[in-house]
C-alpha positions as CSV (number, residue, x, y, z in Angstrom):
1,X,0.0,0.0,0.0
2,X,2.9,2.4,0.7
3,X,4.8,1.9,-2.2
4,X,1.6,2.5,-4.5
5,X,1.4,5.2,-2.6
6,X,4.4,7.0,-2.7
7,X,5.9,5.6,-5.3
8,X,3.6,4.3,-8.2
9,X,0.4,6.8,-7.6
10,X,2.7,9.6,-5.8
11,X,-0.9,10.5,-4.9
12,X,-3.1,9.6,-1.7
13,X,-6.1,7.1,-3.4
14,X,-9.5,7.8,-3.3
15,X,-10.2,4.5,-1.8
16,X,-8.3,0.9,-1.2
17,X,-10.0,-2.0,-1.7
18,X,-7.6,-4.9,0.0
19,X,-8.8,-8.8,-1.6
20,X,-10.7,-10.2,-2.3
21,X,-9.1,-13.2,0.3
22,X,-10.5,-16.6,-0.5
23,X,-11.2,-17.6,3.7
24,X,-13.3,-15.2,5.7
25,X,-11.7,-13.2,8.3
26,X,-13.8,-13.2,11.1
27,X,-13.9,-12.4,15.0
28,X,-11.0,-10.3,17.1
29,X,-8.6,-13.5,16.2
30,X,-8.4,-12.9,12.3
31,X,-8.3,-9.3,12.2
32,X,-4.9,-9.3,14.3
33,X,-3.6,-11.8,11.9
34,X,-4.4,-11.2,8.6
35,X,-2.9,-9.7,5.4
36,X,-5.7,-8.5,4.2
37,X,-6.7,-6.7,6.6
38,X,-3.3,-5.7,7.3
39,X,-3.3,-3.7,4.2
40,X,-6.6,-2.2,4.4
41,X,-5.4,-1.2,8.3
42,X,-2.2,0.4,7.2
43,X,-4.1,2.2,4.5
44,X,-6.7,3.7,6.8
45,X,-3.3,4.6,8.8
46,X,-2.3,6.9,5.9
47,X,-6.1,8.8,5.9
48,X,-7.1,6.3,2.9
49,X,-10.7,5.0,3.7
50,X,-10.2,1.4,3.2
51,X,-12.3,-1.7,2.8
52,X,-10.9,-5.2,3.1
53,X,-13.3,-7.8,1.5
54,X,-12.9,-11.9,2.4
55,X,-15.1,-15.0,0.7
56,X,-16.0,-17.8,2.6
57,X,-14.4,-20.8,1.8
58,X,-14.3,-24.5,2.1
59,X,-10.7,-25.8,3.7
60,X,-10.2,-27.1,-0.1
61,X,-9.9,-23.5,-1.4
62,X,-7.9,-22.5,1.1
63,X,-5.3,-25.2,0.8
64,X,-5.6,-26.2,-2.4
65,X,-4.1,-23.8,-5.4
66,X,-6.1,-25.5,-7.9
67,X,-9.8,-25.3,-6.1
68,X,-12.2,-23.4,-8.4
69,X,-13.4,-20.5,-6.6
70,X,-16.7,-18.5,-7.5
71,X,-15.7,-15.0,-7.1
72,X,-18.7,-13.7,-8.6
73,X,-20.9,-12.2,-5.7
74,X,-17.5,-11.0,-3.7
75,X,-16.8,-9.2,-6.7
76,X,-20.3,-7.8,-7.3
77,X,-20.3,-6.6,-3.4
78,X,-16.8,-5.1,-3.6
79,X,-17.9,-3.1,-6.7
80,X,-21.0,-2.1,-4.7
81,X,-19.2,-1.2,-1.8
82,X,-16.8,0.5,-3.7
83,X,-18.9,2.5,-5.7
84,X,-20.7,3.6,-2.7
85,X,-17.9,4.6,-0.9
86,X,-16.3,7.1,-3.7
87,X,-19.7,8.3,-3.7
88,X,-20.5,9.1,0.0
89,X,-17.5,7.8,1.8
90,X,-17.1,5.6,4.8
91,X,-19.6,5.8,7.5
92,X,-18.5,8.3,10.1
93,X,-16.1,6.6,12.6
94,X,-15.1,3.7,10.5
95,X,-11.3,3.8,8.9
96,X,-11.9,0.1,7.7
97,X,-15.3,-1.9,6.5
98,X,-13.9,-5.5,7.2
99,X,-16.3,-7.6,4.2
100,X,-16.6,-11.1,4.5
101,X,-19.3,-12.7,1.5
102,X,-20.7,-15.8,2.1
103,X,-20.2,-18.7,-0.1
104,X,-23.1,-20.5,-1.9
105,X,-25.4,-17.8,-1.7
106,X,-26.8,-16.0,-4.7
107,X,-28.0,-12.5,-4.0
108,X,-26.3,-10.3,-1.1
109,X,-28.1,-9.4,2.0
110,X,-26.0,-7.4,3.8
111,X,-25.4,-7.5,7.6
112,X,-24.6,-4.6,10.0
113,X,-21.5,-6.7,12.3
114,X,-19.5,-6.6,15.6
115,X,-16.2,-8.9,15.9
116,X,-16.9,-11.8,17.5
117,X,-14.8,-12.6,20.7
118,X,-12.6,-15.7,19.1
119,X,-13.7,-18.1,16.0
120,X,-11.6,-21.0,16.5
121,X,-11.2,-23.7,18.8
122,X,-6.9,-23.9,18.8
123,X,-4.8,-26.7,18.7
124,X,-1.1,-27.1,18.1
125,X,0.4,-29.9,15.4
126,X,4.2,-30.7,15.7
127,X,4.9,-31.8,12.1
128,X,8.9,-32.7,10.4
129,X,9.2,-30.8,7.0
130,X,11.6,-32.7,4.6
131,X,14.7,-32.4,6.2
132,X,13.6,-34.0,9.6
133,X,13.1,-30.2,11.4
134,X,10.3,-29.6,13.3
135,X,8.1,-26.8,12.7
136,X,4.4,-26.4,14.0
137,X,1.1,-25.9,12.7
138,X,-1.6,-24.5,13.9
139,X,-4.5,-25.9,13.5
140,X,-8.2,-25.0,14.6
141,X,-11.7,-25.7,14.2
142,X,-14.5,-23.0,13.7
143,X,-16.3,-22.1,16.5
144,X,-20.3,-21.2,15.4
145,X,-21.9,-18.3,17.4
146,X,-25.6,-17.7,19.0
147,X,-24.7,-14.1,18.8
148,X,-26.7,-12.4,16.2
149,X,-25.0,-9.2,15.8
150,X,-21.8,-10.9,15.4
151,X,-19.4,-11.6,11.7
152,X,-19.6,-15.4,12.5
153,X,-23.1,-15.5,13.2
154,X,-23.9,-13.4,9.8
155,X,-21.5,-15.2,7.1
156,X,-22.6,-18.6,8.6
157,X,-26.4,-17.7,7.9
158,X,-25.8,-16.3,4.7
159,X,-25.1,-12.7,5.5
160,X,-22.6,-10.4,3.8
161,X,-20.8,-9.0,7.0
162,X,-20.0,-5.7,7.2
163,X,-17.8,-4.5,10.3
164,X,-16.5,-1.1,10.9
165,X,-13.2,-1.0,12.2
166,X,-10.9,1.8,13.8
167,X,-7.6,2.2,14.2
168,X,-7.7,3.5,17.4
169,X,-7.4,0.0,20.0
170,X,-7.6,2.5,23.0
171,X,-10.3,0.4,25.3
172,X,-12.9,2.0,26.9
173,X,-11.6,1.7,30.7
174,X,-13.2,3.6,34.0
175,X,-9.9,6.1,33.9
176,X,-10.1,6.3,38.2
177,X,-10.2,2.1,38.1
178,X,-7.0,2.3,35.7
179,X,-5.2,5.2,38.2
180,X,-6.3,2.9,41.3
181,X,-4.7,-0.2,39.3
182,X,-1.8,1.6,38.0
183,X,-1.0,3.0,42.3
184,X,-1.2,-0.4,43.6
185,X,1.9,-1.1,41.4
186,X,3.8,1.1,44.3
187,X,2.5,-0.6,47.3
């Protein structure tokens, strides 16, 4: 993003669409992981409204180069989105819209979101690569969610999620509560 940029565009962009990522990223878990979003984070970082759009996908997509993907409704959303941000901007607080499209699904219904808490149930693999040297994988199962306003819950009932990030991780904290906290350090 910085090198188109300041060195391609030598011009702030109107708008940076990062994907679209075949695998959703969902819940607090992907967000501090992925590229994707990475990119559409470090865009909004450089006052470039940005929206980072995912398709749901089967563990064969994911893992396999050669799995046909149907990008066609990401794509349609993305263009939507797209269009509608050039035209009216982000929506006021928001420095990312974090998309993820369900797969399967034939006309977008679009979800207002919240990250949910964690998405996957974690579990460590020690594996040997060819040289006999361990390395780890991690592996994980999805988690479903009972919480309607959540990513999961939307993309796994069809949803288009749409989740407005910030940059600004700052948590809401009772400030005397912190200053209490913070003075038993000296006792």
């Amino acid at each position: 993003m910085l090198i188109a940029e300041y060195a391609i565009l030598k011009r702030k962009p109107d708008l940076l669409v990062a994907g679209i990522n075949v695998g959703e990223n969902l819940s607090t878990e992907s967000v501090m992981t992925s590229g994707t979003l990475g990119a559409a984070l470090t865009g909004a970082s450089q006052d470039v409204p940005s929206i980072a759009v995912s398709l749901q996908a089967h563990r064969a997509h994911v893992f396999e180069a050669r799995s046909e993907v149907d990008f066609s409704l990401a794509a349609d959303v993305a263009r939507t989105l797209c269009a509608h941000a050039i035209a009216h901007g982000l929506p006021a607080n928001a420095d990312v819209l974090n998309v993820n499209v369900p797969m399967g699904v034939d006309l977008a219904r679009y979800k207002t979101t919240r990250l949910q808490r964690n998405v996957f149930d974690i579990r460590i693999i020690e594996r040997l690569d060819p040289r006999g040297n361990a390395y780890f994988w991690i592996g994980s199962d999805f988690k479903n969610s009972t919480q309607p306003d959540t990513d999961v819950y939307a993309l796994s009932n069809g949803f288009v999620s749409v989740t407005p990030l910030t940059l600004d991780n700052t948590a809401v904290t009772d400030e005397r509560a912190l200053q209490e906290w913070l003075a038993a350090l000296g006792r």
